[in-house]
FIVO-740204 format. One record per residue: x, y, z of N, C-alpha, C, O in turn; residue number from 1; chain; residue in one letter. Coordinates in steps of 0.1 Angstrom, whole numbers, plus 2048, in hexadecimal, padded with zeros to 3 digits. Example, Ala and Ser with C-alpha at 12.3 -4.5 7.8 and 13.67 -1.06 7.14 Angstrom:
<nodes>
NODE   n.px   n.py   n.pz   ca.px   ca.py   ca.pz   c.px   c.py   c.pz   o.px   o.py   o.pz     n   chain   res
NODE    884    7C7    84E     87B     7D3     84E    884    7DF    84E    88E    7DF    855     1       A     a
NODE    880    7EA    847     889     7F5     847    881    800    84F    886    80B    850     2       A     s
</nodes>
This chain:
<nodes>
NODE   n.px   n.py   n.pz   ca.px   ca.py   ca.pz   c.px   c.py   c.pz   o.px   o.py   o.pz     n   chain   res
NODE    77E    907    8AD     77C     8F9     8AE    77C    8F2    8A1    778    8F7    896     1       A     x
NODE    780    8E8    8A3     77F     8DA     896    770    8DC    88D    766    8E1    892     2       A     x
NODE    770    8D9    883     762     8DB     87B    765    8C9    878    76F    8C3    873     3       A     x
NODE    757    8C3    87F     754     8B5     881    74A    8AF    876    743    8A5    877     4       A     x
NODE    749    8B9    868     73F     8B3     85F    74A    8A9    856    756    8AA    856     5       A     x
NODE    743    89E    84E     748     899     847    74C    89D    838    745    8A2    82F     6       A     x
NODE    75A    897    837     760     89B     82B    75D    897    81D    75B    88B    81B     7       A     x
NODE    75C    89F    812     753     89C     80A    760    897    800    764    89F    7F7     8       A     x
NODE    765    88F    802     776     88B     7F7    772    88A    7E8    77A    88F    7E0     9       A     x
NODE    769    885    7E5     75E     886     7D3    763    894    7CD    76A    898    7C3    10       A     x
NODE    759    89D    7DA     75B     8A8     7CD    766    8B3    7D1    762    8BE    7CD    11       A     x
NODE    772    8B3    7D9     778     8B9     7DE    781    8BD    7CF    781    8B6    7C6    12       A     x
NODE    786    8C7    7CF     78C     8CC     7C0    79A    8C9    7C3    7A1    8CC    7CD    13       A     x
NODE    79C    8C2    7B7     7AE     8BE     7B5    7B1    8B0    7BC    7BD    8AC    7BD    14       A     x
NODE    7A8    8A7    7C0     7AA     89C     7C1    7A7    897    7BA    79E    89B    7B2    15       A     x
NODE    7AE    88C    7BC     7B2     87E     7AD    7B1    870    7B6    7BC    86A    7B8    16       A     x
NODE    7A6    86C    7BB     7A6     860     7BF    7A7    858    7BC    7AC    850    7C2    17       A     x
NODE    7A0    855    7AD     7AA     847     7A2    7B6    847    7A8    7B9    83F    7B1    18       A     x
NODE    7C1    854    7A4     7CB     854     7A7    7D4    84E    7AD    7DE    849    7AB    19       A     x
NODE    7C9    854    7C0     7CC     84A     7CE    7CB    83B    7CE    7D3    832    7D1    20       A     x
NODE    7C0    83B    7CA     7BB     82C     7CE    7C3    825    7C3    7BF    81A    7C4    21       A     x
NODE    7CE    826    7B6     7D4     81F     7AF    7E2    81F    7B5    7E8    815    7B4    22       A     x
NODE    7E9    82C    7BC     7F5     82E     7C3    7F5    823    7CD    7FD    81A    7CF    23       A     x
NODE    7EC    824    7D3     7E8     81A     7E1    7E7    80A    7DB    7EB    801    7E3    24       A     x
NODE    7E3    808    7D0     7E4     7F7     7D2    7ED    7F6    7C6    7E9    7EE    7BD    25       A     x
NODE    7F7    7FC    7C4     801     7FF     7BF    80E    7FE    7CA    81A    7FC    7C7    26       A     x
NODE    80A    7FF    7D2     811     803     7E3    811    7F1    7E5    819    7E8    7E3    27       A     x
NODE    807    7F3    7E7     803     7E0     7EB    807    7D8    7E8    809    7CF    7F0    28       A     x
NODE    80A    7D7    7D9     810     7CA     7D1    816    7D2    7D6    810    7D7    7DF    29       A     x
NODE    823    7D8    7D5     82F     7DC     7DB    832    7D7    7E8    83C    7D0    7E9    30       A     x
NODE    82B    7DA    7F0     82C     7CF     7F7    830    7C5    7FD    839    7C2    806    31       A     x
NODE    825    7BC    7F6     820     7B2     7F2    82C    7A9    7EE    830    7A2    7F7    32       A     x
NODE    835    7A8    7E2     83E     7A9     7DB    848    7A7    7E4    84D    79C    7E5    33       A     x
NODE    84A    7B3    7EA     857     7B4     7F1    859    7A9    7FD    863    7A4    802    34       A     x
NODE    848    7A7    801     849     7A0     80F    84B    791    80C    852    788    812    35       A     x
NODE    843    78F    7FD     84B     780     7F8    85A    780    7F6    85F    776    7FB    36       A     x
NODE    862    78B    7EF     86F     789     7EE    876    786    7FD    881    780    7FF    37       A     x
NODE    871    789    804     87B     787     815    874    77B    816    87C    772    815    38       A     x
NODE    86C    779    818     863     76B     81A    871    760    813    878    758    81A    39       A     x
NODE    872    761    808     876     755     7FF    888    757    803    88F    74D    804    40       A     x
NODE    88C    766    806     899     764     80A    899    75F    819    8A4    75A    81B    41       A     x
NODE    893    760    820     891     75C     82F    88F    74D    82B    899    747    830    42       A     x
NODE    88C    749    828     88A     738     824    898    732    820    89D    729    827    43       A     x
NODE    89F    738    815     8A9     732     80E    8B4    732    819    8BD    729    81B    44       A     x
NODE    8B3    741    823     8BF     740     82C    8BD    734    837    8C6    72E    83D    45       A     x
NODE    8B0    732    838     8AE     726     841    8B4    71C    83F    8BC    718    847    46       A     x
NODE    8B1    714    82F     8B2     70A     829    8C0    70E    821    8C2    707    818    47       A     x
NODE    8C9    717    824     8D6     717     81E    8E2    71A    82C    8ED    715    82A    48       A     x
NODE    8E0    71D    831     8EA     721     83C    8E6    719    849    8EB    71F    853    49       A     x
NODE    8DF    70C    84E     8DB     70A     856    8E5    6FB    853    8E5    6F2    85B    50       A     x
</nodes>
């Protein structure tokens, strides 16, 4: 069976959670970013091809 104790992620060896948690909102603005660039081209095709 499953072992249901909780995970102790701090002191687990060989993790780099700075690491994570900078990949991840590294991710985000990525994103972020991208969902503005469609945003602004979805507008212009409105306002150019209509």
């Amino acid at each position: 069976m499953a072992e249901h104790a909780e995970v102790e992620y701090a002191t687990a060896m060989g993790n780099d959670y700075p690491a994570h948690e900078h990949t991840y909102r590294n991710f985000v603005t990525l994103v972020k970013a991208t969902l503005a660039i469609v945003v602004v081209i979805v507008i212009l095709m409105a306002f150019f091809l209509t």
